[in-house]
Backbone bond lengths (Angstrom), bond angles and torsions (degrees), N, CA, C in turn:
res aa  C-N    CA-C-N  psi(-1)  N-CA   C-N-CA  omega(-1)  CA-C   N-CA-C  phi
1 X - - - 1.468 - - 1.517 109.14 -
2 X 1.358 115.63 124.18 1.326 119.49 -173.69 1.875 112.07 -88.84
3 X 1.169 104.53 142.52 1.664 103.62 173.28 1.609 122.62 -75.34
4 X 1.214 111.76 102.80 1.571 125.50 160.51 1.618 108.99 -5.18
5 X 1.657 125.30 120.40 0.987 112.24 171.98 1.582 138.74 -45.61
6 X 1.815 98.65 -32.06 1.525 104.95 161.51 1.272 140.66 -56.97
7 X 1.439 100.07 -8.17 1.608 103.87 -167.99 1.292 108.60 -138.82
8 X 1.293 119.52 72.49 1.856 121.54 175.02 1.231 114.13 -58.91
9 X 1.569 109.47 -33.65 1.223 104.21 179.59 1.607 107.69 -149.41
10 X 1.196 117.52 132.88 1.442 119.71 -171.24 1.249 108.41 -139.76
11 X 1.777 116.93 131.47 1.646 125.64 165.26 1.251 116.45 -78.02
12 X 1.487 111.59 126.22 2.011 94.68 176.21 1.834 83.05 -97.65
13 X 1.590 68.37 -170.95 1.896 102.64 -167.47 1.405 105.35 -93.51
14 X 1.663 122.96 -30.33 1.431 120.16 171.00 1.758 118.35 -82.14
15 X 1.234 106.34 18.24 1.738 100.20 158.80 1.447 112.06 112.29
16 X 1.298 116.55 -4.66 1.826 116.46 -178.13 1.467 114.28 -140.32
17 X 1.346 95.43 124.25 1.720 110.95 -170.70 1.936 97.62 -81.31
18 X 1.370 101.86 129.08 1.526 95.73 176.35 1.475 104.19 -112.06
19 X 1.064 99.69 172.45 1.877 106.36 170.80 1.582 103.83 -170.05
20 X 1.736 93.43 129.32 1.621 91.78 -159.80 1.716 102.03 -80.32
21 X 1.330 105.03 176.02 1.810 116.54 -152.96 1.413 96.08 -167.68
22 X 1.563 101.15 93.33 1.533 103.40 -173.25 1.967 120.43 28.68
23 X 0.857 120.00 59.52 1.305 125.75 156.27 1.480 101.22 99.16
24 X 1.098 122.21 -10.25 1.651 127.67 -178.18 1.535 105.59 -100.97
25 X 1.310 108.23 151.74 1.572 122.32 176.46 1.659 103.30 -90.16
26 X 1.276 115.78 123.30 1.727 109.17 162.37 1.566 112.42 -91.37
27 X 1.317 119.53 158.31 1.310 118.89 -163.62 1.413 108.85 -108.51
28 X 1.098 152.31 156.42 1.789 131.47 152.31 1.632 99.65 179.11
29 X 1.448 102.90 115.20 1.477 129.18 171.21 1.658 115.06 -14.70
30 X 1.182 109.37 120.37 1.514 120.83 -176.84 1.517 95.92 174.67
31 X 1.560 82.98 156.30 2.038 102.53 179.28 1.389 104.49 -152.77
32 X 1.574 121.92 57.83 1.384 122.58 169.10 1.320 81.29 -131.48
33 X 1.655 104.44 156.38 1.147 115.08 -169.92 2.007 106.68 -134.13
34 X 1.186 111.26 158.07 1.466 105.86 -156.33 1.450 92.23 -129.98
35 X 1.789 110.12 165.08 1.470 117.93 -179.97 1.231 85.37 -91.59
36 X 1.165 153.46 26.14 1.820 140.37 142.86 1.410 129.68 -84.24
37 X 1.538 89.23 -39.01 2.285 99.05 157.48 1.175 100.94 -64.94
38 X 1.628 128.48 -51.46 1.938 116.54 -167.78 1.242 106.93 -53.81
39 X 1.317 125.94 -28.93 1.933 133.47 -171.61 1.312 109.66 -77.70
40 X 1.736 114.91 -34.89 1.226 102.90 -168.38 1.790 130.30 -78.17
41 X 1.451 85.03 -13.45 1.359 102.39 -174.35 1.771 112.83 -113.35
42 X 1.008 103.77 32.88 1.589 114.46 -168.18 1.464 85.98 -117.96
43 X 1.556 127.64 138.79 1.646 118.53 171.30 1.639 110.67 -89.99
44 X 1.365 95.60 157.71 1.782 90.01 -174.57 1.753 99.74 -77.05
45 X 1.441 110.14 161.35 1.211 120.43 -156.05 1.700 102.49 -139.29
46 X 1.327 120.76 165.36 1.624 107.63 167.16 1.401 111.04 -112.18
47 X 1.028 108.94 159.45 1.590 131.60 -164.27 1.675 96.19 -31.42
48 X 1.417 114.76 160.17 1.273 119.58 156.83 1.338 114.36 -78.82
49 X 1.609 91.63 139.95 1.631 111.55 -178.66 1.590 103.43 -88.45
50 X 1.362 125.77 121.86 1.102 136.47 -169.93 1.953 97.01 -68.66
51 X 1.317 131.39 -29.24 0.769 127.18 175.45 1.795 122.40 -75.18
52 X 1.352 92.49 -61.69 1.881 90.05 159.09 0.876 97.75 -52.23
53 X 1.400 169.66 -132.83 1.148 150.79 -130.11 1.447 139.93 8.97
54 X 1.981 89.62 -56.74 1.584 109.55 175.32 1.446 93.35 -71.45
55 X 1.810 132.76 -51.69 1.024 126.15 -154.60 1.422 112.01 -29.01
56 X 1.493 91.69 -70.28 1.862 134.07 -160.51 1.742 85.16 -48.04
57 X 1.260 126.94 -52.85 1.275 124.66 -150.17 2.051 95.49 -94.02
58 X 1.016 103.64 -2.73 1.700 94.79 158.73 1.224 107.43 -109.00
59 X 1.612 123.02 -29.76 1.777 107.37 164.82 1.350 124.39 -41.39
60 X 1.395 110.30 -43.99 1.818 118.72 -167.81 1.670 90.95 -73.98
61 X 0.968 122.22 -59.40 1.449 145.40 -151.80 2.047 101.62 -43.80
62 X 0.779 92.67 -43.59 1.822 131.24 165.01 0.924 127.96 -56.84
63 X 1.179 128.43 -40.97 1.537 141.03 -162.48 1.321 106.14 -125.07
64 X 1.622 98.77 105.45 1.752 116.96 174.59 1.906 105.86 -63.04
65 X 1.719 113.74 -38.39 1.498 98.75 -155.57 1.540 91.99 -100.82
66 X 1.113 127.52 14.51 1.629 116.84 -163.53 1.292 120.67 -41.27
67 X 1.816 107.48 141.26 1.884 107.88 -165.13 1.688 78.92 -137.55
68 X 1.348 102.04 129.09 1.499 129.93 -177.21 1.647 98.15 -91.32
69 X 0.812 112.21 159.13 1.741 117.59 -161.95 1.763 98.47 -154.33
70 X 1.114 133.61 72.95 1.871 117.81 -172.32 1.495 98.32 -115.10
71 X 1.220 107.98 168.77 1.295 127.44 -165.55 2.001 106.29 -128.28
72 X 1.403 101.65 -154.23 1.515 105.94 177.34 1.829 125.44 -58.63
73 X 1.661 98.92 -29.79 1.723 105.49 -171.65 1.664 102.40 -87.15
74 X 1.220 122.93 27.75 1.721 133.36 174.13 1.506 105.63 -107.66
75 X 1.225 112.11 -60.32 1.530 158.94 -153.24 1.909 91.10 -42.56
76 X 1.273 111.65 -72.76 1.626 121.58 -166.41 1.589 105.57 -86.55
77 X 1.181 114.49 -29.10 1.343 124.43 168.82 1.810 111.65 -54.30
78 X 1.060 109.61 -77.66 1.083 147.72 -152.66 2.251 98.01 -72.05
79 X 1.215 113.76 -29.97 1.220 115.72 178.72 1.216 126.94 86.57
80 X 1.782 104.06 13.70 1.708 97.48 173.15 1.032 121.40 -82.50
81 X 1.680 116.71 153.44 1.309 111.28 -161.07 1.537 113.87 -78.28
82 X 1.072 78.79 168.07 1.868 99.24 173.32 1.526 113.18 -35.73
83 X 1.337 122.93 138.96 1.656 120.78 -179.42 1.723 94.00 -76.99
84 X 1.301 135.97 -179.45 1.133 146.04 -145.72 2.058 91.44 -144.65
85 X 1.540 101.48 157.31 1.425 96.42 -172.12 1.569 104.02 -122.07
86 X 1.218 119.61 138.06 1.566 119.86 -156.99 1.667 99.35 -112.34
87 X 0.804 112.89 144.62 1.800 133.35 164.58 1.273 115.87 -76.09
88 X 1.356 110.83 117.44 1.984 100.11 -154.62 1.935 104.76 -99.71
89 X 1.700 96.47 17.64 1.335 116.33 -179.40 1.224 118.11 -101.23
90 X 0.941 112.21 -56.78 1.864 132.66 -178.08 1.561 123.29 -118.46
91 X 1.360 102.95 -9.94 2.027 106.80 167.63 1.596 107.52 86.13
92 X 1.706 107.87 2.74 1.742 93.62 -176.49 1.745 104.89 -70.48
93 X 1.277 99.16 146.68 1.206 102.56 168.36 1.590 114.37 -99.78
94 X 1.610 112.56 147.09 1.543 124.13 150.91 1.295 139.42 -127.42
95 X 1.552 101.50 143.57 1.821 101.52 -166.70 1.647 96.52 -72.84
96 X 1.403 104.69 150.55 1.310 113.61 -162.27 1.479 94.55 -71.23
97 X 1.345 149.24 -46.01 1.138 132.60 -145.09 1.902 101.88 -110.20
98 X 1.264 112.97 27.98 1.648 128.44 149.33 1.644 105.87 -106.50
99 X 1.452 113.15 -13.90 1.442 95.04 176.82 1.491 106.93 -86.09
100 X 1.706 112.56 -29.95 1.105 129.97 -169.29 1.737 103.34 -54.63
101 X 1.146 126.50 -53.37 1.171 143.44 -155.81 1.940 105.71 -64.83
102 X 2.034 99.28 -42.49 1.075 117.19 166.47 1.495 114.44 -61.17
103 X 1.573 133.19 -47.10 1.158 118.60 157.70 1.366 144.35 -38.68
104 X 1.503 106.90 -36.34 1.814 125.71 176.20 1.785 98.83 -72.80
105 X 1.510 131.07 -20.59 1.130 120.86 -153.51 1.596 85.79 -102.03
106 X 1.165 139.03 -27.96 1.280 139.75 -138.74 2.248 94.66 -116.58
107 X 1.435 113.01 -28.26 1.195 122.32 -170.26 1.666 102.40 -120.21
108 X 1.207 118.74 16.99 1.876 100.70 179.51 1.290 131.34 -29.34
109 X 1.096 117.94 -31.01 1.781 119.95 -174.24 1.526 103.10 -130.19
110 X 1.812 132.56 17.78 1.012 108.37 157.52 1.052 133.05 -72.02
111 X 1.334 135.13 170.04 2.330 129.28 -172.10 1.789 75.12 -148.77
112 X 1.205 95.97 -163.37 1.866 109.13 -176.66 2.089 99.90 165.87
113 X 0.871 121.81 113.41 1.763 125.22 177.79 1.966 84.18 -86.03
114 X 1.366 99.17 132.05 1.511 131.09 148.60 0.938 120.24 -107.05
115 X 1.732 104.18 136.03 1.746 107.04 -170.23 1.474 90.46 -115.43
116 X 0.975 124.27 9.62 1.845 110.28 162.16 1.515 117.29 -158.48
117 X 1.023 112.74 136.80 1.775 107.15 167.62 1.558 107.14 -93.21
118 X 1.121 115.55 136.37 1.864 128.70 154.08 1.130 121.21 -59.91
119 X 1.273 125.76 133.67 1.454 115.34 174.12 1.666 121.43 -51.96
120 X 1.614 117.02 -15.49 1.503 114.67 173.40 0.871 119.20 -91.44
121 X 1.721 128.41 18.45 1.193 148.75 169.41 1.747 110.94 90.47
122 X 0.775 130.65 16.48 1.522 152.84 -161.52 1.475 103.95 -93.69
123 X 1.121 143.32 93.30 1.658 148.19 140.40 1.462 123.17 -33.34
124 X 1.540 119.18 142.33 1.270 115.82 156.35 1.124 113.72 -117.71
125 X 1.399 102.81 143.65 0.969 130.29 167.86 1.936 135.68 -131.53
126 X 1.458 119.54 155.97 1.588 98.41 -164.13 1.420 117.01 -75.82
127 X 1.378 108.62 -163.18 1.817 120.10 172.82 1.352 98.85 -48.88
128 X 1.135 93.30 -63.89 1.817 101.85 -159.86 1.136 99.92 -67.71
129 X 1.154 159.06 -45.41 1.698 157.89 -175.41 1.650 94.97 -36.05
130 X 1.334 104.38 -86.63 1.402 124.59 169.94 1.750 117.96 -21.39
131 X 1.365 106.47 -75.48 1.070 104.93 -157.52 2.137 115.97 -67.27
132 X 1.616 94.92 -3.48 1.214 119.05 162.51 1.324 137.26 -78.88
133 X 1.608 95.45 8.14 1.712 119.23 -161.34 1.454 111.28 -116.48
134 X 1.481 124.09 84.03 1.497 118.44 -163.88 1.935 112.91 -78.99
135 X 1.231 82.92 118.23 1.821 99.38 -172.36 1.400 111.03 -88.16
136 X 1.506 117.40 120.10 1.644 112.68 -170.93 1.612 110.63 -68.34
137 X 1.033 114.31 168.43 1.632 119.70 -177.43 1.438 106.22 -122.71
138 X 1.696 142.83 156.27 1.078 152.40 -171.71 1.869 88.70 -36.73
139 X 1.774 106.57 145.61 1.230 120.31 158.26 2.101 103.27 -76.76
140 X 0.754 98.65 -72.52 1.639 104.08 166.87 1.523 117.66 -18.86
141 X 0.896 93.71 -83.50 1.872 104.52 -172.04 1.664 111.12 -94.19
142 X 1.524 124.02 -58.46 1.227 112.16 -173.73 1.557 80.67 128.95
143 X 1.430 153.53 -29.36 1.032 157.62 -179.18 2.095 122.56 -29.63
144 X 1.308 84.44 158.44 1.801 69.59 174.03 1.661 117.18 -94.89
145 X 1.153 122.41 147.13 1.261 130.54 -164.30 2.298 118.02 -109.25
146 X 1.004 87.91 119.60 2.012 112.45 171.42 0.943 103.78 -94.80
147 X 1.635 110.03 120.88 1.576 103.13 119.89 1.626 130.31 -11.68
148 X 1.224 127.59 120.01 1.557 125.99 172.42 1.565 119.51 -93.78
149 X 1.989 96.74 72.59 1.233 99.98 -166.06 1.911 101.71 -158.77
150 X 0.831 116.86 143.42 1.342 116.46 -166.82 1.581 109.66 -69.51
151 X 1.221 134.28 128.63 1.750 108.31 -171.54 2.126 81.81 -112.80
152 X 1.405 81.07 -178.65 1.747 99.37 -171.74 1.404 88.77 -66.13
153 X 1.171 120.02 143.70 1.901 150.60 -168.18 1.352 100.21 77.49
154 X 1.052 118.92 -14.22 2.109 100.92 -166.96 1.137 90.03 -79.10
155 X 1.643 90.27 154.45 1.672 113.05 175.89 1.748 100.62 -87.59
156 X 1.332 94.65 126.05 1.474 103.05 158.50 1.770 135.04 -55.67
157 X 0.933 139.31 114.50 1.254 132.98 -167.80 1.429 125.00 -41.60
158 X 1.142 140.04 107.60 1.481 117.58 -172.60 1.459 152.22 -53.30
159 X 1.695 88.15 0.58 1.339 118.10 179.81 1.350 113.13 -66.81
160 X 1.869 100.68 -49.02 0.973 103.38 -162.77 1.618 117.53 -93.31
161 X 1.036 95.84 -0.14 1.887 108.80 -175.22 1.757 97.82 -82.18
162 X 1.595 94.32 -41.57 2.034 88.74 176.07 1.314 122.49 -59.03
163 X 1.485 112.27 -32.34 1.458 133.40 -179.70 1.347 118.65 -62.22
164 X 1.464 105.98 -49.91 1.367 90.86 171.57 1.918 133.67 -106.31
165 X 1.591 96.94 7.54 1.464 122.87 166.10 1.799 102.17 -50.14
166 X 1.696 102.68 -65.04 1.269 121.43 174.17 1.304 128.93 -63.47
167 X 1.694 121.62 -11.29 0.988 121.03 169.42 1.688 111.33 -91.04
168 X 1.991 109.81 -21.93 1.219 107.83 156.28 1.605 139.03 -62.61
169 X 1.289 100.63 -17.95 1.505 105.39 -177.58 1.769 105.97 -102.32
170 X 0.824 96.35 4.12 2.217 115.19 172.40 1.342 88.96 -75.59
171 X 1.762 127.84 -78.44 1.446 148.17 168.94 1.526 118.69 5.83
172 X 1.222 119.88 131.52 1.609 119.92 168.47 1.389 95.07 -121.88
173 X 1.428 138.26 24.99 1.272 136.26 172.03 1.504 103.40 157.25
174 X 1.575 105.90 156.65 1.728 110.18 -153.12 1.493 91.24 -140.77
175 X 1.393 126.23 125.67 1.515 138.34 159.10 1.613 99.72 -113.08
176 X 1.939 72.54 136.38 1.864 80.76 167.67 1.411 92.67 -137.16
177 X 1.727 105.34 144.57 1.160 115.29 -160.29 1.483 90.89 -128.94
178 X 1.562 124.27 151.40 1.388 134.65 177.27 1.827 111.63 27.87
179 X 1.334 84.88 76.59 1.456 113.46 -177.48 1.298 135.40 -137.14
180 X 1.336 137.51 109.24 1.797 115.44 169.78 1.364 105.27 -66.80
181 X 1.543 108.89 -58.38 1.298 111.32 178.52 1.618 91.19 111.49
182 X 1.107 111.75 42.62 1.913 112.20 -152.84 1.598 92.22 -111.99
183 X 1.386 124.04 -17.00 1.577 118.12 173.13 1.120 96.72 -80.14
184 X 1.438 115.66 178.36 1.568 136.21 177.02 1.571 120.37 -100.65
185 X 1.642 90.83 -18.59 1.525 109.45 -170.56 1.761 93.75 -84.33
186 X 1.125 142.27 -42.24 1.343 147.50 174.29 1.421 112.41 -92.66
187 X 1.511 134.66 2.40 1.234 124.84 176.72 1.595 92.33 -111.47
188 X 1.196 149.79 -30.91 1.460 141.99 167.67 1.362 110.25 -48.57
189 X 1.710 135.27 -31.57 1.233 114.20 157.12 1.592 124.20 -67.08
190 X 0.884 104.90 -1.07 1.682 98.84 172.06 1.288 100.79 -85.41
191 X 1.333 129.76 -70.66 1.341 113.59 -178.84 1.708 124.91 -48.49
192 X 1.289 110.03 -13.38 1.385 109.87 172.59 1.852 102.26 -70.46
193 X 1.070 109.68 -42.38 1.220 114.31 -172.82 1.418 124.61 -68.30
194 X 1.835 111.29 -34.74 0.959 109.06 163.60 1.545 136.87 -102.42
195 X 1.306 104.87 36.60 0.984 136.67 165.22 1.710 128.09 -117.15
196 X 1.459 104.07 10.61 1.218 128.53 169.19 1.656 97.11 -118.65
197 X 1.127 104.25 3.80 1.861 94.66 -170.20 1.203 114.78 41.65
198 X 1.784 128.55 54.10 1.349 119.76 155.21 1.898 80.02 -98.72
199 X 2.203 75.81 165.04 1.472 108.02 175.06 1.656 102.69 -73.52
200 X 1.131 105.92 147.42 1.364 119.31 170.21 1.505 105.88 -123.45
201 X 1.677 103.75 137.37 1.358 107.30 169.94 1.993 108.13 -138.48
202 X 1.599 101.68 127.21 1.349 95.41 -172.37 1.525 102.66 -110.61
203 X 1.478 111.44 151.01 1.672 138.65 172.53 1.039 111.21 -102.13
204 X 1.343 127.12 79.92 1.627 110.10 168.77 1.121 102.50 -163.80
205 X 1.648 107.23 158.21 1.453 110.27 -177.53 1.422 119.94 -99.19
206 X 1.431 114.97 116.06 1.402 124.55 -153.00 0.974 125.68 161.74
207 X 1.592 135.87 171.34 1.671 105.74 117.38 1.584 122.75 -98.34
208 X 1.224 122.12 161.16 1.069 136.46 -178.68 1.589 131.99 -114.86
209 X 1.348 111.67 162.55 1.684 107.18 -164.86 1.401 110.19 -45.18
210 X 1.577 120.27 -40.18 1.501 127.02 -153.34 1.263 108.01 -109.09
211 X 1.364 110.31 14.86 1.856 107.81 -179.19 1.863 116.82 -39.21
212 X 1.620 100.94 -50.76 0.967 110.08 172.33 1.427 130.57 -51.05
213 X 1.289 117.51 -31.12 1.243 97.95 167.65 1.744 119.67 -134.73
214 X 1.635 79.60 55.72 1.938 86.57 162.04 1.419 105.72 -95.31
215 X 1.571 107.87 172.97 1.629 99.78 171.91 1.734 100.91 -106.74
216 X 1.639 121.71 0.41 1.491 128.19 -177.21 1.389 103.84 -163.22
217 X 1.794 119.98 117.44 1.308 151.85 -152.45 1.606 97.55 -122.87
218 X 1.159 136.90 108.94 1.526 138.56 157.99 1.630 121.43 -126.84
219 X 1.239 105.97 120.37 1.029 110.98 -177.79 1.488 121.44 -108.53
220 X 1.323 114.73 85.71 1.432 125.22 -162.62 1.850 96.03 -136.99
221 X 1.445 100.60 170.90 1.931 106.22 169.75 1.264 114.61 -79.95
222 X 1.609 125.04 100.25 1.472 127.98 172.74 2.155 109.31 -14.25
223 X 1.277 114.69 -38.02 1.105 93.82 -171.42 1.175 95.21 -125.31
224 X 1.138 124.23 55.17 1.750 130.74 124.16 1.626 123.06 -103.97
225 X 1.554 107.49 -29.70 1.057 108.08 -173.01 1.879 114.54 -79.73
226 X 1.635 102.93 -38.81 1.566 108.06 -157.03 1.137 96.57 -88.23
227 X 1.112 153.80 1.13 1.833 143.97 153.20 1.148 96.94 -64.14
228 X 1.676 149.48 -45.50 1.265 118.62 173.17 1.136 122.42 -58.88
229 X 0.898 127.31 -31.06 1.740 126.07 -160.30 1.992 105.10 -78.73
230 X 1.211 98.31 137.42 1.567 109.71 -168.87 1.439 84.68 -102.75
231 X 1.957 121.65 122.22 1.295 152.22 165.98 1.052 102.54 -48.81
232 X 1.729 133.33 -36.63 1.364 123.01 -131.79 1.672 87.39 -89.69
């Protein structure tokens, strides 16, 4: 995979500065993150339609109960913070960028060459890369440490699936923003929804699981499009 002319060199947010090298990714410890990683992983899109525009902004405009539904293409845009990493022993939690700091202390002179990026931003790399990569364990206990975030196969908590089932049937209309909608765990509220016969309107660049049954499809960058649109 070759590097985008825009981005010779880009910091991600999960801890490794790359810089491409004839078709290979180089690896080397860092946790600042740049508006050239947010670009690279954003898909190109076509211009905004001055009319979707109006659409989107008479969908909201409309809808007294509206329940926003977004996914990963909100997430880096948009400035929410970092998910936090949990101890799957004892429940302590950590902010990602104190664990980060623990990584630089524990790896000073590791590097690692990647020969591909994933579209979920995920590198490979070999046995030996890895197993050369010392991973901190709970400050608390000594425990092993997650991401505090559901990955594809995990079961969603049931708490939280009731929570927002019920916050779908509250709804007089449902936006989902930076979404395929490609899990099962986030595409069953659509059918909840359209099975309440609210309107659905999706933001994302793509297509997505539920195209079919939105009543308004835009495929533009969440944060080009939603600063126009007036909330009120």
């Amino acid at each position: 995979m070759k590097c985008p002319q825009s981005c010779e060199r880009m910091k991600m947010s999960f801890g490794l500065t790359f810089k491409s090298a004839k078709g290979r990714w180089i690896a080397n410890p860092s946790w600042q993150c740049s508006k050239a990683s947010i670009g690279l992983f954003v898909p190109a899109s076509p211009p905004l339609d001055p009319e979707k525009v109006k659409e989107l902004q008479r969908f909201i405009t409309l809808s007294k109960r509206l329940l926003v539904m977004t996914g990963a293409g909100i997430s880096t845009e948009s400035g929410i913070p970092d998910y936090r990493v949990l101890c799957l022993d004892c429940g302590e939690q950590t902010p990602r960028g104190v664990l980060q700091e623990r990584f630089q202390v524990l790896n000073p002179t590791w590097s690692a060459e990647a020969y591909g990026l994933a579209p979920d931003g995920d590198v490979f790399l070999s046995e030996e890369q890895v197993r050369s990569f010392q991973v901190p364990s709970c400050v608390q206990c000594g425990g092993h440490l997650k991401p505090d975030v559901v990955f594809f196969g995990d079961t969603v908590n049931p708490d939280k699936v009731d929570f927002v089932h019920k916050r779908v049937k509250e709804a007089d209309s449902l936006l989902v923003v930076g979404s395929s909608l490609q899990v099962y765990s986030s595409y069953r509220f659509i059918l909840t929804a359209r099975e309440k016969k609210l309107p659905i309107a999706i933001l994302n660049i793509g297509p997505t699981r539920s195209d079919d049954l939105a009543c308004l499809k835009l495929n533009s960058r969440c944060g080009e499009l939603l600063p126009l649109i007036d909330p009120r």
